[in-house]
C-alpha positions as a Python dict, from the first residue, in 0.01 Angstrom:
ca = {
    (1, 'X'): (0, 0, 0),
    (2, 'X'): (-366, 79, -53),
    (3, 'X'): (-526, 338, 187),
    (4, 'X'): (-890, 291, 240),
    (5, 'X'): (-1151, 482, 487),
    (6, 'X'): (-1310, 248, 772),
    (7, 'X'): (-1593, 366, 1011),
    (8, 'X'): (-1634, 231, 1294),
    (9, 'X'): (-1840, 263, 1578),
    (10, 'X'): (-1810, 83, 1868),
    (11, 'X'): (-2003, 59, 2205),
    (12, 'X'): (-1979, 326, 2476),
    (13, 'X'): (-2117, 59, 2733),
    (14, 'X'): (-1818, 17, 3005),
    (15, 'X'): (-1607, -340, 2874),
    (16, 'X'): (-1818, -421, 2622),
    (17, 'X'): (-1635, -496, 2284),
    (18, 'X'): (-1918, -493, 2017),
    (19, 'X'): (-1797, -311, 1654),
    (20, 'X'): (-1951, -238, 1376),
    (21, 'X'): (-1769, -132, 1072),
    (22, 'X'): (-1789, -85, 718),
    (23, 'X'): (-1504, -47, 503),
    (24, 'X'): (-1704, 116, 198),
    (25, 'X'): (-1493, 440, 41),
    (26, 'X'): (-1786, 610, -71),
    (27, 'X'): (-1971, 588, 263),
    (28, 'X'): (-2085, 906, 422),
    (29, 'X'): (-2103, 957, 811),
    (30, 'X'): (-2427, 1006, 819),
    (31, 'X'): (-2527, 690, 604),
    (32, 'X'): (-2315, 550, 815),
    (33, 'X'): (-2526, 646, 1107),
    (34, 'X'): (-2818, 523, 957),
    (35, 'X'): (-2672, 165, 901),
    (36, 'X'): (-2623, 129, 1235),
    (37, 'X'): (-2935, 196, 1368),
    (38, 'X'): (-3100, -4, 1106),
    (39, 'X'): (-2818, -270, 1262),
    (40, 'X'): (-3002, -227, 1589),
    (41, 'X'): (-2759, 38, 1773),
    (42, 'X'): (-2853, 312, 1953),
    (43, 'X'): (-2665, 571, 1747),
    (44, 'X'): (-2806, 928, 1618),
    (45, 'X'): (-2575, 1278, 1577),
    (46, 'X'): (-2802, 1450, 1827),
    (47, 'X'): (-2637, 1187, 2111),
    (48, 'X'): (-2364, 1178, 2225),
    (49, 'X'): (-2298, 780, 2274),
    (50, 'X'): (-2363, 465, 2107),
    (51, 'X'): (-2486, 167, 2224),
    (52, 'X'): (-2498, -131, 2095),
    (53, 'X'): (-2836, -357, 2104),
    (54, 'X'): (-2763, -532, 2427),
    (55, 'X'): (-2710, -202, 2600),
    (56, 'X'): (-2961, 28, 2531),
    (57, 'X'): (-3006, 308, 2722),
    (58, 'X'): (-3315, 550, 2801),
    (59, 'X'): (-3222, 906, 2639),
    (60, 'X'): (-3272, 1092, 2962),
    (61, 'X'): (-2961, 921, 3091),
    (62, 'X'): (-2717, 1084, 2842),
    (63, 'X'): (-2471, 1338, 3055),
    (64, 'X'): (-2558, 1628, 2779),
    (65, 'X'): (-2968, 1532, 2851),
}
């Protein structure tokens, strides 16, 4: 059995499925992160959801601000 490290990050929009994953072992978070905005996604550390691009959201809607 080989054990490899996913990420995943999937959409924090209520029912919607949309995924993104990469199954690279030498992939930090953060370029991680970075992938999936380039992807389109609304996805940074300093928030505390992600969105995928059909559900995009205006900052000033997050619960944290």
């Amino acid at each position: 059995m080989t054990l490899k490290r996913i990420w995943v990050a999937r959409c924090d929009h209520p029912g919607c499925p949309a995924t993104v994953i990469a199954e690279q072992t030498d992939l930090e978070k953060a370029d991680f992160g970075m992938s999936v905005n380039d992807a389109g996604w609304q996805a940074s550390p300093s928030r505390p959801k992600t969105f995928c691009p059909d559900h995009w959201t205006d900052p000033k809607d997050d619960d944290d601000g």
